[in-house]
N, C-alpha and C positions, 0 to 999 in steps of 0.2 A: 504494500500500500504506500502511494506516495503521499510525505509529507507534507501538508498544507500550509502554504508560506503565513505568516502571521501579519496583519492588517492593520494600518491605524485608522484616526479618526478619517471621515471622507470615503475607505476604504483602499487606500492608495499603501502601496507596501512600507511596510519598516525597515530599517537602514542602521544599523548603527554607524555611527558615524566613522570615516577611516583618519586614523591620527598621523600624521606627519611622520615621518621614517629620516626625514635626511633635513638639515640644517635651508636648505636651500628649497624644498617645500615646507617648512615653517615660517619663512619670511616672508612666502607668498598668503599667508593667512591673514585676514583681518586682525586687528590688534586686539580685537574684545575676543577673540577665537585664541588665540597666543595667552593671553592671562588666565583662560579658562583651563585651558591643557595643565602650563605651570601651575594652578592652584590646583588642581585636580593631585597632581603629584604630591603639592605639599599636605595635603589633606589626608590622602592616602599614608603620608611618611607617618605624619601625628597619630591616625590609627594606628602605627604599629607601635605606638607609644603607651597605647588604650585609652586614647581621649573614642568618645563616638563619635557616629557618621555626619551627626547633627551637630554634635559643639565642633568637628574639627570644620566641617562647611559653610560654618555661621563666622567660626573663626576666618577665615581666607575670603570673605564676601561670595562662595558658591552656594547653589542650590544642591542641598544630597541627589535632589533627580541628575543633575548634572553631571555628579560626580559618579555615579551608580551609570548615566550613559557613555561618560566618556573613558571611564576606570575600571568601567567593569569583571575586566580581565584580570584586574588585582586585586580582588574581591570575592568576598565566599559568603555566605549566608549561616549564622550557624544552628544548633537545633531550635531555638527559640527564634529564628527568623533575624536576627540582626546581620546586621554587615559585620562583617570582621575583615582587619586587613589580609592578605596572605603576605607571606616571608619574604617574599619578593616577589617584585614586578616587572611586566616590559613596557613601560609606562616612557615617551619620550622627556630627555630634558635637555636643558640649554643651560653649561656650564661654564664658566670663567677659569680657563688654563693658562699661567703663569708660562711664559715661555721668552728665548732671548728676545733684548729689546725692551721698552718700557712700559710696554701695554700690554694686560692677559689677551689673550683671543679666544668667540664664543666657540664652542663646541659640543654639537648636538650628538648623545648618548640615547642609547635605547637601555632603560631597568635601572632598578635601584641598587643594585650591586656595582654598576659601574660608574653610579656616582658615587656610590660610598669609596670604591676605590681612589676615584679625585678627592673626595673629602680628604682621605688619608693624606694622597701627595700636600696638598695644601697643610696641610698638619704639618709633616715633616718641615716644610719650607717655611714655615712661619717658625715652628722651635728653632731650627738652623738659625736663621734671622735674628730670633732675641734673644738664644742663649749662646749659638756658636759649636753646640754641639752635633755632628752630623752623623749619629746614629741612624736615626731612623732615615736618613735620605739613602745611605747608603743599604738597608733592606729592602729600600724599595726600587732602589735604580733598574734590577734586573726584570719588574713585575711590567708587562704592558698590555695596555688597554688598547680598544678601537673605537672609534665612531661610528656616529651612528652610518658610514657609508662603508665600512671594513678597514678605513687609514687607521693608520695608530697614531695613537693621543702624545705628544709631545711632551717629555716632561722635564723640567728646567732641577738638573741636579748640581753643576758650575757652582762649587762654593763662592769662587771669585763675584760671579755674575746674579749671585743671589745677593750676596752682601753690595756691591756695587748698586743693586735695585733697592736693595736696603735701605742703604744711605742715601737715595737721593728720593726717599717715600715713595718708588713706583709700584713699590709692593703694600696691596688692599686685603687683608685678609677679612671685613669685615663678614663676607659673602662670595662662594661659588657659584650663586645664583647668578645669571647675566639679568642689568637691568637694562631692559628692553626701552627702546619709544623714546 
């Protein structure tokens, strides 16, 4: 028996919507479409923090329907019916990589594993920065990551050219997040 496609209102088919894959179709998106995607990620993050689906969407100005259509893939329902995050996602983001020269560059990641992995770098590179000590850059030189197109993520290990960014404050660690607009 074949399955009967599911309908919305009018009777016109339902669509989930398709999310951006590469840096260069997310720029093509409307800017209110771009802030929904990114909040959607952050909402989804705070869930695995165990805020709910309601205070983390109320928190980031999304609606949970929103988040439930555009995240839905990162998301489980549990025996009482709530959303719960899953352990990870392939949720897109748009992240701020530290690299030579004096401006990060954005770089669109698929999942939350591969931001947290930039989370890390930027970690390393800020303690390097204000304490001097490069343990942690040095476990992480040999780990690499791709974008969201299969390149790999550049990652600025240069103690000279960290500390030179250092000093002249071109290094932002406030946020990985890119602020868009």
């Amino acid at each position: 028996m074949a399955k009967i496609p599911k309908r919305g209102a009018g009777g016109q088919r339902c669509r989930r919507p398709r999310l951006p894959k590469t840096l260069a179709q997310f720029d093509k998106l409307p800017r209110r479409s771009q802030l929904a995607i990114e909040n959607v990620a952050h909402v989804v993050t705070r869930m695995r923090e165990g805020v709910s689906l309601t205070s983390a969407a109320t928190e980031y100005g999304v609606s949970p329907r929103t988040v439930v259509r555009l995240g839905g893939s990162a998301l489980r329902k549990d025996a009482g019916g709530r959303y719960m995050a899953k352990k990870s996602d392939n949720l897109p983001r748009v992240l701020l990589v530290q690299v030579h020269g004096n401006k990060p560059i954005e770089v669109a990641v698929r999942g939350s594993r591969a931001g947290s992995e930039i989370a890390k770098r930027a970690t390393a590179q800020r303690e390097f920065v204000h304490t001097g000590d490069d343990s942690k850059l040095r476990k992480l030189r040999k780990t690499k990551i791709s974008d969201a197109e299969g390149r790999e993520v550049p990652f600025l290990t240069d103690e000279d050219e960290l500390a030179r960014q250092g000093d002249l404050g071109a290094l932002s660690f406030e946020s990985i997040y890119a602020r868009r607009g």
